[in-house]
N, C-alpha and C positions, 0 to 999 in steps of 0.2 A: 893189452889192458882191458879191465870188463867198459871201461867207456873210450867209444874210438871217437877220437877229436878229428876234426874240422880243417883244411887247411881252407884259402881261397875259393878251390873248387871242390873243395870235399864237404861232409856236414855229419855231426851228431847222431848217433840212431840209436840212443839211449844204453840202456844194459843190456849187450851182448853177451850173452849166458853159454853158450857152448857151440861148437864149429861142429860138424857131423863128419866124419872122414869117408871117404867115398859114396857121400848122397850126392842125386841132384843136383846144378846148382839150385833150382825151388825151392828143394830142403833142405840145402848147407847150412844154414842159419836157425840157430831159434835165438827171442830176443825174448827180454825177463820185460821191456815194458815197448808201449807200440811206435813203429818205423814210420817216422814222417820225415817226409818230404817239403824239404824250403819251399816258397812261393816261386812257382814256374818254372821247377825241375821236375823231368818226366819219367826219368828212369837214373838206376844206380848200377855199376860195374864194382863188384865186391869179389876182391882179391885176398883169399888167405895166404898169412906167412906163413904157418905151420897147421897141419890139419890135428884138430882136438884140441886145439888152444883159440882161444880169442882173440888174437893179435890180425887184424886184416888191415886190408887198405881199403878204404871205400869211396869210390870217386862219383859224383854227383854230372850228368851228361846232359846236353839236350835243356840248357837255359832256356824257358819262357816268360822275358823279364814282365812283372805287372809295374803298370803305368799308370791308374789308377783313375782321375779324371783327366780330360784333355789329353786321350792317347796318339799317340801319331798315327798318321794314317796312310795310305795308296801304297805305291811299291817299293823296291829300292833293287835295282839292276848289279850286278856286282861281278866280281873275276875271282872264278874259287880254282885254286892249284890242284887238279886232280889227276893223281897217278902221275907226276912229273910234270902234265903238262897243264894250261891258262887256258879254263873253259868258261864259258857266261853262264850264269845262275843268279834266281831271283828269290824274292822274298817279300811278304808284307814288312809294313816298316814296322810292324811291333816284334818284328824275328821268327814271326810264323808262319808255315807255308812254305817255306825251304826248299827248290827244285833245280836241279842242275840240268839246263835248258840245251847244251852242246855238247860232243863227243868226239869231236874231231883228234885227229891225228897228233897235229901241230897247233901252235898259239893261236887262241882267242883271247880280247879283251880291249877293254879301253872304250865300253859299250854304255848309250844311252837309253830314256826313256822319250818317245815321242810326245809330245804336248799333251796327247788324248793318250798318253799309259796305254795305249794298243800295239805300237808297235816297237821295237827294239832295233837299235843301228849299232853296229860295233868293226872291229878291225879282226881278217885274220889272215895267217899267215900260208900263201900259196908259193906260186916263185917268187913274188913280195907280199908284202901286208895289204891287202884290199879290203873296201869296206863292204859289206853285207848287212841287209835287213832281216829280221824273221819278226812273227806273233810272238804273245808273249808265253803260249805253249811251246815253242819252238818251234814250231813249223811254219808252212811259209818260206821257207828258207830262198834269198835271192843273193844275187852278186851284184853289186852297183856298179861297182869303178874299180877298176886296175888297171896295169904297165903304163902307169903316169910319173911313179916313184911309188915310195912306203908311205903308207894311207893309215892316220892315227886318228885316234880322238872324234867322231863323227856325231854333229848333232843336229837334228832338226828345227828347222827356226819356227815360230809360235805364229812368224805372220804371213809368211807364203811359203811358194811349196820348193823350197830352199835346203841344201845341207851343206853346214860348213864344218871341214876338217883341217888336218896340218900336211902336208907333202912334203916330203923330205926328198930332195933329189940333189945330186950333186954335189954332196956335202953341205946343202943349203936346207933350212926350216920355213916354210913360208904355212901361212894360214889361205885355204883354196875353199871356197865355193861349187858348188852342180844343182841340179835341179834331182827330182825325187828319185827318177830313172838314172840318173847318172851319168846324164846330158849337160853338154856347156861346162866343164869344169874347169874354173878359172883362174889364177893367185890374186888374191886381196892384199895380202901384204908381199914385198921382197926382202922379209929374210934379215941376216943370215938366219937367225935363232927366234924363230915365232911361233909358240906351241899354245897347246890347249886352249882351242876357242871356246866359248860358249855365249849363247843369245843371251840378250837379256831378256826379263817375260812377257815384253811388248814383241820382242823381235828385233826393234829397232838399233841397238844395241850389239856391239859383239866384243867382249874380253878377251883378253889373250894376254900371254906371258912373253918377253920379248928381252934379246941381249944387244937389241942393236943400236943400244949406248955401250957396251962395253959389260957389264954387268945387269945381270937378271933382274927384268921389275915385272908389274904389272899394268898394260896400258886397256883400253878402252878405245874404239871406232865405231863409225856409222856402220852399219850394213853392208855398206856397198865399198870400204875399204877405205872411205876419208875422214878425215879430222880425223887421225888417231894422237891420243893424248896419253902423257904418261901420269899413273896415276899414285905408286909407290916410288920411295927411296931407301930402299933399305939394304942391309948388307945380306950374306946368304938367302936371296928371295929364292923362294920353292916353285910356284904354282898354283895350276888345281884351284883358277878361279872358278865361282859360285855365287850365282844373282839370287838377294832376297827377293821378294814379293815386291812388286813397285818398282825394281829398280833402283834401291835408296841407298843398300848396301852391297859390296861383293866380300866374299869369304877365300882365306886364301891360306900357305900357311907356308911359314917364313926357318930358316935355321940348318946347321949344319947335318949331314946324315947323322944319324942316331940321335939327333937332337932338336925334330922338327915341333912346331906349333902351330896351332889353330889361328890366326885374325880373322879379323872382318876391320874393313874402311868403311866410311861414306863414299859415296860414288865420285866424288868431287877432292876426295883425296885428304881429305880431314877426319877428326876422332879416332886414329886406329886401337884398336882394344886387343889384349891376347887372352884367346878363350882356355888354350889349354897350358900346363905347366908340368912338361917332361911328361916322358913316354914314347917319342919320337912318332909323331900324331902328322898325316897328312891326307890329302883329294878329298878336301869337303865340299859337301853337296847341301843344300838347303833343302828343306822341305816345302812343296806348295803355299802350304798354308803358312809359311814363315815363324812358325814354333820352335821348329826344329833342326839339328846341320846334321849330317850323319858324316863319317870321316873312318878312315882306317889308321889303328894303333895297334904300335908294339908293346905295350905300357904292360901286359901281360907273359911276354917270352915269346909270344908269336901274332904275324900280321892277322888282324881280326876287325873286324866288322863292330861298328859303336856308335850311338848317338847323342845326343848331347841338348841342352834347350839353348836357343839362341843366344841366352846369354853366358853362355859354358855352364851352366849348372846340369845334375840329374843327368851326370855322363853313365850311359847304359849300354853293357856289351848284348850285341846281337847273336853274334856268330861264335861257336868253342869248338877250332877242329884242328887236329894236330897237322896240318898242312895250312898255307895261305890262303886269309879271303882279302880281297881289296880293291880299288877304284870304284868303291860305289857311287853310282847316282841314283837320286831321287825324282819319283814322278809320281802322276797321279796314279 
């Protein structure tokens, strides 16, 4: 037709006047009025049905969403599927900057951003899952700790020179403690099922997801592994706790597969709020400055990279790539 419609990811590009049959692609195209481009799309992939007719497909690539005032800001650390396998790659949080930071063989993922956004901690997989540090160019590249068990989820705490992860050994989940070198590593909790820690922004603090009532919640401890309190009751609880700014809230996200959601609690286990509504949405991470949660959704046909303002509004996709992006965290 002389005018090509739009779907989600495609757009407009006025009167298409004639297809060139064996030009260029530069010169395939002439248009009767001028080709623009949506706000923060960089390029188009235009697909003819038939050459000498009008009839194409025109897909819109390379979202650069605008945010207008009060943009977000620092990095966001993430897990992109490439070429089969789970490498770490980064990004500014506005979705620009996009660099695939590993190349390994086998799995990477489940990677954080250090307090000062200098350095990156993540899991990969050798004769087991160990954890490793590099910069945020990639390099640097270190091995912290391994043959303890499967080493997940690695985060640096904000108040000393601390990193706590999950160890999986013996059929058991426990959340483990070491120092920077990857000295002293210790279990803070026993288990069975204690996954994803993370600090809270003091330090003092550490979240974690636990089955060891029977059913998955979300509890809270000191640092050093006591008073832990349980802080959810819900049915299908997920994970992929995330501390606001302060301490005040944690973000998490609740629901069967295919059918997960965004919350956030107060710390003390009151107010809960659900930020998202279908799409099967989870691993929310908070932004520093507590504007923002970034989180991974399928609400589109495939896991992708999205942001959101604290209080679920001005949900905004980062990432469009026909394989996986997911587990992002956010840093400075």
């Amino acid at each position: 037709p002389p005018q090509a419609r739009a779907t989600s990811t495609q757009l407009a590009l006025g009167n298409l006047s004639t297809i060139t049959p064996g030009a260029t692609p530069t010169a395939l195209f002439q248009f009767a009025s001028p080709t623009l481009l949506p706000p923060g799309f960089a390029t188009l992939t235009i697909t003819p049905v038939q050459a000498g007719t009008a009839a194409a497909t025109i897909q819109a690539s390379s979202p650069m969403p605008q945010f207008g005032t009060n943009p977000p800001t620092g990095k966001i650390v993430y897990t992109c599927f490439v070429n089969q396998i789970d490498q770490i790659c980064l990004m500014n949080a506005d979705g620009s900057g996009r660099k695939q930071l590993t190349n390994f063989d086998t799995t990477s993922f489940y990677a954080s951003l250090s307090p000062d956004g200098q350095t990156i901690y993540f899991s990969h997989k050798g004769a087991t899952f160990d954890i490793y540090s590099m910069n945020t160019r990639g390099k640097e590249m270190r091995r912290l700790a391994g043959g303890i068990g499967a080493l997940y989820a690695p985060e640096r705490s904000p108040a000393d020179e601390k990193i706590v992860f999950t160890n999986e050994t013996g059929g058991t989940q426990q959340i483990w403690t070491m120092r920077l070198d990857g000295k002293n590593p210790h279990a803070l909790t026993q288990g069975p099922e204690d996954i994803d820690p993370t600090y809270s922004p003091d330090g003092m603090l550490i979240a974690f997801t636990s089955a060891r009532t029977g059913q998955r919640q979300l509890y809270v401890m000191e640092r050093d592994g006591s008073n832990i309190h349980q802080i959810t009751n819900l049915p299908d609880m997920g994970g992929g706790g995330s501390w606001s700014p302060g301490a005040r809230k944690l973000a998490f996200y609740v629901g069967p597969v295919g059918d997960r959601n965004i919350y956030v609690i107060n710390a003390d286990g009151t107010g809960l709020v659900r930020l998202t509504n279908g799409g099967d949405n989870l691993g929310p991470s908070w932004s520093p400055d507590g504007e923002w949660i970034a989180f991974t959704s399928f609400r589109d046909g495939n896991n992708e990279i999205y942001i959101m303002r604290a209080d679920g509004t001005n949900v905004t996709r980062l990432t469009n790539n026909p394989s996986s992006d997911w587990q992002p965290r956010w840093g400075q």
